[in-house]
N, C-alpha and C positions, 0 to 999 in steps of 0.2 A: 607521562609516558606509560604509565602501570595501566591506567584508564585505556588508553589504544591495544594495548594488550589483553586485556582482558574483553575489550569487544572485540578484536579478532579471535580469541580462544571461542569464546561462548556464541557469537556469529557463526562460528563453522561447525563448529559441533552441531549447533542446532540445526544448521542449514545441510545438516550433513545427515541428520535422523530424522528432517522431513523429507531428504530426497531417497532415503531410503524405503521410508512410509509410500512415499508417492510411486516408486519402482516396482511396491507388490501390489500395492490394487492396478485392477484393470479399468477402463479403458490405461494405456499408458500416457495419454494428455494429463492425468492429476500427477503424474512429477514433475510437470514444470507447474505447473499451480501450486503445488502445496511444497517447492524447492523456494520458493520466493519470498513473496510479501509476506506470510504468515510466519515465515522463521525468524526475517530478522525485524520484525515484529515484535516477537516476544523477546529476542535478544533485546533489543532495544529497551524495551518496557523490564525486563528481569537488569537487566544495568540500573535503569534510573532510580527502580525502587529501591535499592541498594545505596543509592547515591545522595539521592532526594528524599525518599520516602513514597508513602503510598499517594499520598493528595496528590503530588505532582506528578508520577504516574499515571493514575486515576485521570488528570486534567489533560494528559500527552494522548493517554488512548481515544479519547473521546475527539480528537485533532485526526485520529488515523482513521477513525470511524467518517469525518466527515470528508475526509480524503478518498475512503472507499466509495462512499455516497457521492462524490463529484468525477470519479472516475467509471462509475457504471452511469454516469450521464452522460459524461466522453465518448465514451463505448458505444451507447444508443445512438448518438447524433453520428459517430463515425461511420455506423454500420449504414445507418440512413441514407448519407449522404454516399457511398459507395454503393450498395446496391439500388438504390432506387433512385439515385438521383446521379447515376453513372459517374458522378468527380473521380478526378485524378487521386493518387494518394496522397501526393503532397497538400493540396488545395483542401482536403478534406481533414486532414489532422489537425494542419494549421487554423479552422473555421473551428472543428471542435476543441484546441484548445483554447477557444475566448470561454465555448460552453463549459470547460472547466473551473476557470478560473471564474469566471462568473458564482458559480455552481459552489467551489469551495470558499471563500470569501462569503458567501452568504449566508453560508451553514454558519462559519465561524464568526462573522456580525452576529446574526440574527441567536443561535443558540451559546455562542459565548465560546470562548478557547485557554489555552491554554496561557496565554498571553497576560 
């Protein structure tokens, strides 16, 4: 119970001083970008090393990394396939999430995980 507490204390705080960060730069699109993945990011990562240590940390980030990396291939094939290949949105996320999962699984086969 202490654990879930302490990830919502340290989640919101965090998520709360990157949406701040993201409120004063301009364009204003970086406070939903840098409100997000990047906060509880490191929440996440500042937990476990606390919990686990730094190797298993160390091993969890390198899982987030290749989650980023399978999600900017997401992103390309979605864009793809909506603008230039006029798909529906549903038809289009659904085709790019095989290119994810494909995409991540191969990162984490092929360079090794956390696992």
């Amino acid at each position: 119970m202490t654990e879930y507490v302490l990830r919502f204390i340290a989640g919101g705080v965090i998520v709360s001083a990157f949406a701040i960060l993201g409120d004063m730069l301009r364009p204003k699109s970086f406070a939903g970008l840098l409100g997000a993945a990047p906060s509880v990011a490191l929440a996440t990562l500042g937990i476990a090393v606390v919990q686990h240590g730094s190797r298993y940390a160390a091993a969890e980030s390198w899982t987030m990394i290749y989650g980023a990396v399978a999600l900017a291939c997401y992103s390309v094939v979605v864009c793809h396939l909506l603008m230039r290949f006029r798909f529906a949105a549903l038809p289009a996320t659904v085709l790019a999430f095989a290119v994810w999962l494909v995409a991540a699984f191969a990162l984490l086969a092929g360079l090794g995980g956390a696992a």
